[in-house]
N, C-alpha and C positions, 0 to 999 in steps of 0.2 A: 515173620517177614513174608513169608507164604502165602499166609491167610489174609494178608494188605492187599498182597498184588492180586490175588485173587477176585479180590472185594473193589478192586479198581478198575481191574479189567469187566468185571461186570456190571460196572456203572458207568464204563464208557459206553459198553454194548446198551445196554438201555437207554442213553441218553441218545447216541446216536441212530436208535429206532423210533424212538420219541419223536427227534427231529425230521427224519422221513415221514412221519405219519401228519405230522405239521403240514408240511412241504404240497401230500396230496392233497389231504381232505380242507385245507383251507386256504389252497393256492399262496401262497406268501411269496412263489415265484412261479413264472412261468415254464413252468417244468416240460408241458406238454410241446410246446413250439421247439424248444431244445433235442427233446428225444428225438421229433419226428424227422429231425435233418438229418438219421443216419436210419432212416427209413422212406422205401418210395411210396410217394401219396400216389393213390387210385383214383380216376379221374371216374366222376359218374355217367352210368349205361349212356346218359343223353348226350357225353361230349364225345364218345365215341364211334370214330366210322372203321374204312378200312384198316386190315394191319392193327389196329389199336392207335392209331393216332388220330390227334385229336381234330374235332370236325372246323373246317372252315368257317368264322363267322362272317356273316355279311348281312349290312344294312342297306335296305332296299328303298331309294326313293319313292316318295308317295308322289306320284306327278298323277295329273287330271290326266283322266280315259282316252282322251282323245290321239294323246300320246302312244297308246298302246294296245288295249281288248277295245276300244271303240270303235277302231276298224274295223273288229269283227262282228261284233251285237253294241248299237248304241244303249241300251236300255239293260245289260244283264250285268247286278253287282258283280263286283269282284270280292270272289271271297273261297276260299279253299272249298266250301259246299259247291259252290255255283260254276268250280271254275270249266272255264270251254273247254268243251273238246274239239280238238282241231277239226275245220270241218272238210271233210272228202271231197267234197265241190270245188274245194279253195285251189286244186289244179294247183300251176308251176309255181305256185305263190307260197306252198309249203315244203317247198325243197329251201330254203334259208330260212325257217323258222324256229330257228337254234334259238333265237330271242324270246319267241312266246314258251318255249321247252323250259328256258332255264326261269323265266320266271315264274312258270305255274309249279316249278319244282320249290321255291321258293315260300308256296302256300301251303306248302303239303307237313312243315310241324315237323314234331319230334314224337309221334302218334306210335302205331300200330309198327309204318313202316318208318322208322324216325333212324332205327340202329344201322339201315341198309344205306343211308344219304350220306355222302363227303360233305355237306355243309349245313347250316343250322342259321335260322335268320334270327337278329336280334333285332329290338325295337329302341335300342338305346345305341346313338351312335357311337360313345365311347368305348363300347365293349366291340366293336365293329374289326376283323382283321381287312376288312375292302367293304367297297362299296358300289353295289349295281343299281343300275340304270335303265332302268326299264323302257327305253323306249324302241318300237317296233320299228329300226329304219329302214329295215328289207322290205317290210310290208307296205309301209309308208311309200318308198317308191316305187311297187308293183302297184299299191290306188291311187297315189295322188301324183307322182312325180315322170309318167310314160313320156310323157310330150317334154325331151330335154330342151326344145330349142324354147319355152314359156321362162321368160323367165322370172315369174312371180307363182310358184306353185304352192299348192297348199302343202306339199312335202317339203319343197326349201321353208316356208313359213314354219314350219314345225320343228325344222333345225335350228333356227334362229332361236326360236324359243327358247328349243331345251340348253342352247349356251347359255341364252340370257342367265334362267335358273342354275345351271351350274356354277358359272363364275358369282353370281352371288351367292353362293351356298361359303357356308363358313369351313367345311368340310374340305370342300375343292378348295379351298383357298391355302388350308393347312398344308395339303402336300401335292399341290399345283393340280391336282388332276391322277396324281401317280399312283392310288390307290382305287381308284374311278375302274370299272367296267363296264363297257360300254359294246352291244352286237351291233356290228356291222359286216354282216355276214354275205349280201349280196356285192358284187364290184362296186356300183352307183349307191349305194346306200350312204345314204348321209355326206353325198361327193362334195357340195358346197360349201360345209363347214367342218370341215376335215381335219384342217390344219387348224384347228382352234381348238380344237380337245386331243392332239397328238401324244401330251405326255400320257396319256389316259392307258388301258391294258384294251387293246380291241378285240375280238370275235371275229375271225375271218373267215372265210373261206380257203382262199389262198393270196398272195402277194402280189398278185396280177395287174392291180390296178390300184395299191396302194403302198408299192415300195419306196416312195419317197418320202412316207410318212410312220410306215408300220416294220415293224421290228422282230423277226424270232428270240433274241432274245428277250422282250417283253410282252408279247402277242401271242395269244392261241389261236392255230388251228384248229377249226369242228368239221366234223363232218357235213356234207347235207343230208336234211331227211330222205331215206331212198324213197321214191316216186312209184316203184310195184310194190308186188306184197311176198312176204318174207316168206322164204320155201321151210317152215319148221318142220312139216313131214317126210323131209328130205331122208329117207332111211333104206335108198338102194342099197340091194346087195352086192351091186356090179358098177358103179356109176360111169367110170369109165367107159366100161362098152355099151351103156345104155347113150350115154352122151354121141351121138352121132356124129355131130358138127364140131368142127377140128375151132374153127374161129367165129363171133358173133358179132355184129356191127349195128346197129339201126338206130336212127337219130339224122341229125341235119346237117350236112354234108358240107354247106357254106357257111363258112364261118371267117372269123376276121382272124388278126396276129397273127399268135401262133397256131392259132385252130385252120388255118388256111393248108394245115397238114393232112385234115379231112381229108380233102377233094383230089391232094394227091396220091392218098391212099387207096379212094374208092377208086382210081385208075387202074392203079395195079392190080386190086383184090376183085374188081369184078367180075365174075364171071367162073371163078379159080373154084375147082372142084373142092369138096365137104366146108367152103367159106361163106356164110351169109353177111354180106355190106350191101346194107340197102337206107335208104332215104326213109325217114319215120317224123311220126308228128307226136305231141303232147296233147294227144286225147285220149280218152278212156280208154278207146278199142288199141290205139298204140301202145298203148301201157298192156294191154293186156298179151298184145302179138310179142312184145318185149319180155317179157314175165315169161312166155312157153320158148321162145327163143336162148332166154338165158338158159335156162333148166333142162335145154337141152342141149347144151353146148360144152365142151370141157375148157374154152379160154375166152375170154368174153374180153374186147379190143376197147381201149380209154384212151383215145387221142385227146388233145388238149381241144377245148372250146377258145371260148373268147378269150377266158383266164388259164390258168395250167390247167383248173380243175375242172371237172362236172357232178353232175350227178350221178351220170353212168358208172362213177366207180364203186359206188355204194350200192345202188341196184343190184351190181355184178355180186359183190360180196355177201349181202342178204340173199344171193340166189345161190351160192354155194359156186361160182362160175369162174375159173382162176382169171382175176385182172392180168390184162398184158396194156402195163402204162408207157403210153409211146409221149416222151415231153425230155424237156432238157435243163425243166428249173421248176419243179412242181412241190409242194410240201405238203406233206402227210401227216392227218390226225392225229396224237397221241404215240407220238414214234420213241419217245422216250420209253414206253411199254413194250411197243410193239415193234417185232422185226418181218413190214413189208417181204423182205426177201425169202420169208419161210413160207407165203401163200401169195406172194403177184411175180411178175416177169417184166424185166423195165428194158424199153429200149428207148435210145437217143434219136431224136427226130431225124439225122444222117444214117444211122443203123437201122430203120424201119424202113428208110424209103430207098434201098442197098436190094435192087431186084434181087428175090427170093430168100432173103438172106433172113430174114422175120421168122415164115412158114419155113424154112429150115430149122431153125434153133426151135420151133416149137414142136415141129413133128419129130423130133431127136430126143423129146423126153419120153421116160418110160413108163410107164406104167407103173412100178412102184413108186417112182418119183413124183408123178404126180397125183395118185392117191393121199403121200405122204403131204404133197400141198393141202389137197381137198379137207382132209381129215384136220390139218390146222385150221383153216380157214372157217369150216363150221365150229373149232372150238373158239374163235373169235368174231364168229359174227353179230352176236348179243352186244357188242361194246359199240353199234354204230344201230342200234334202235331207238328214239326217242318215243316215249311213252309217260302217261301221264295214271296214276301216280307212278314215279321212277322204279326203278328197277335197281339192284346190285351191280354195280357195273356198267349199267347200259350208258348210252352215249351222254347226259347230263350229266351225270355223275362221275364219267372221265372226264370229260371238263371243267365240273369244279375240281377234281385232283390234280388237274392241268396246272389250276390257278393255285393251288395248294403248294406244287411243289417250286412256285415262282415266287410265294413270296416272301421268303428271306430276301433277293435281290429287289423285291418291290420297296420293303421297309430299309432296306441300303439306301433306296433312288429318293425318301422320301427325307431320310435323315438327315443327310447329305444335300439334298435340295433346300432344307432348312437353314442351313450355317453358311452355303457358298453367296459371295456378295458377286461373283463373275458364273454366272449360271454355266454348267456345262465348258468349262475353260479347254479343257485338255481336246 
């Protein structure tokens, strides 16, 4: 009876080795898809950016040139060989050029530097997680669009356009617009036809002159391109006592809204010993008087412009120079990352113009303390460079993670806009 079960049990054992070896070598079932769901699949080198997660995809309209690099070279393809380089002449016209950044970032592959990008262009728009839009309408209004009281410019003609082609796009039509990215990074950029691509994710500046259309919760904040050149030999031993000047000012004093803070301020601060506030222009030699100014200064002064923001605060921060932002509704870069409060000084437009009250709280900091700013402030200033091909981190590249970590809520507004027959009810 022994020698049965023996002889049984080893014809079960053979049988069911048998059947395993079926199972592999000539699939009878799919055995491979089953194991791997109690295993995690590896996503390849090219989907990955930072952290390890997976890169941003986006389909980028093909619109005709004129839309975009035409205003800069009528005649030079577009093509990741070819692409421009922003040109140095282009003056204040490349402080909102977050549009031409992200889309020459756009040509730049999945190449050499392909593992350093947050996003990855596809040419199929189904594999698409958004979809950008290439048109320059900062640029647009700084060439064609000055003269606001015309009112048939070839920059309004150019918005017209690019709705026409949006609302017929099959794309835009799927999720209204809600997947659409679209720079409009200067105030007036693209101001006539605003409200006709609003469900869209915009590019701003700040919310100055488009809060009744633009959203933080759907909208990024960019920085502008800083306008001097970036103090990377910055490697004093002493900065502090090398910095002379207690506070730094220069730019244009009259200004409208809330920038009418200017001229209050140059009131008080004129004159005021280790303070430079002086009246500056947007020419080479200002930029350059600006650049020796910051760099030698330990607090460099951001009153509001037209809109909350300027340029002057990106200058300041490429210059190593601690921002002291005087505003009362201003929104900052990539603050999801970063905590302002660990390298700038914020006062409220009532707390600034409070005689002495400013130059008080700033000559009460110490020396370690504000080393302790300085030393953050150079570990963050690579994150508001734009550069071409991108960099790790630098300022294209927080903004596509910007867009990155918005769209769970994007594919909500898209899904959801699909099934509702009362749009937007609640």
């Amino acid at each position: 009876m022994k020698e049965v079960k023996n002889r049984c049990l080893t014809c079960s054992v053979i049988f069911i080795l048998f059947f395993f070896v079926c199972l592999f070598f000539f699939e009878i079932i799919d055995y491979k898809s089953r194991l791997l769901l109690f295993f995690p699949r590896r996503l390849s080198n090219s989907t990955l950016c930072h952290g390890g997660l997976r890169q941003l995809k986006i389909y980028m309209y093909d619109l005709p040139r004129r839309f975009n690099v035409g205003m800069l070279d009528p005649t030079l393809p577009v093509t990741a060989e070819s692409n421009l380089a922003w040109m140095g002449s282009c003056g204040l016209r490349r402080q909102h050029s977050v549009e031409y950044w992200m889309m020459a970032s756009l040509y730049e592959g999945n190449g050499e530097n392909g593992s350093t990008l947050e996003t990855v262009r596809v040419m199929d728009p189904e594999d698409a997680d958004l979809f950008f839009v290439p048109f320059f309408s900062s640029l647009s209004f700084n060439i064609h669009g000055l003269n606001m009281s015309d009112p048939n410019t070839v920059d309004q003609k150019l918005q017209r356009d690019i709705v026409k082609i949006l609302k017929a796009s099959s794309h835009w039509q799927r999720s209204g617009g809600r997947d659409h990215i679209i720079p409009l990074h200067h105030p007036n950029a693209f101001r006539h036809y605003r409200d006709k691509v609003n469900s869209s994710i915009f590019i701003v500046a700040d919310f100055g002159r488009t809060m009744n259309i633009a959203k933080l919760a759907k909208d990024i904040v960019a920085p502008y391109a800083h306008m001097v050149e970036s103090y990377f030999n910055d490697d004093e031993e002493n900065p502090y006592d090398t910095r002379k000047t207690l506070l730094f000012f220069r730019g244009r004093t009259k200004r409208k809204e809330e920038g009418k803070v200017r001229m209050k301020l140059h009131k008080m601060l004129i004159g005021t010993p280790d303070v430079i506030y002086e009246e500056g222009d947007a020419s080479e030699e200002g930029f350059k008087t600006s650049t020796e100014g910051m760099r030698s200064s330990k607090f460099c002064l951001h009153p509001a412009g037209d809109t909350p923001s300027s340029c002057r605060l990106f200058d300041a921060i490429v210059s190593h120079c601690i921002p002291v932002i005087v505003s009362d509704r201003i929104e900052l870069p990539f603050e999801n990352e970063l905590d302002y409060k660990e390298f700038s000084i914020f006062f409220s437009v009532n707390e600034a113009l409070t005689p002495s009250y400013m130059l008080s709280r700033l000559r009460g900091i110490k020396k370690h303390e504000w080393m302790k700013m300085w030393t953050r402030l150079k570990s963050f200033s690579h994150h508001f460079e734009f550069q071409y091909p991108p960099k790790k981190d630098d300022a294209v590249n927080m903004i596509w993670r910007q867009l990155r970590h918005k769209l769970p809520a994007i594919k909500l507004s898209v899904h959801r806009n699909r099934r509702l027959k009362i749009p937007d009810w609640w």
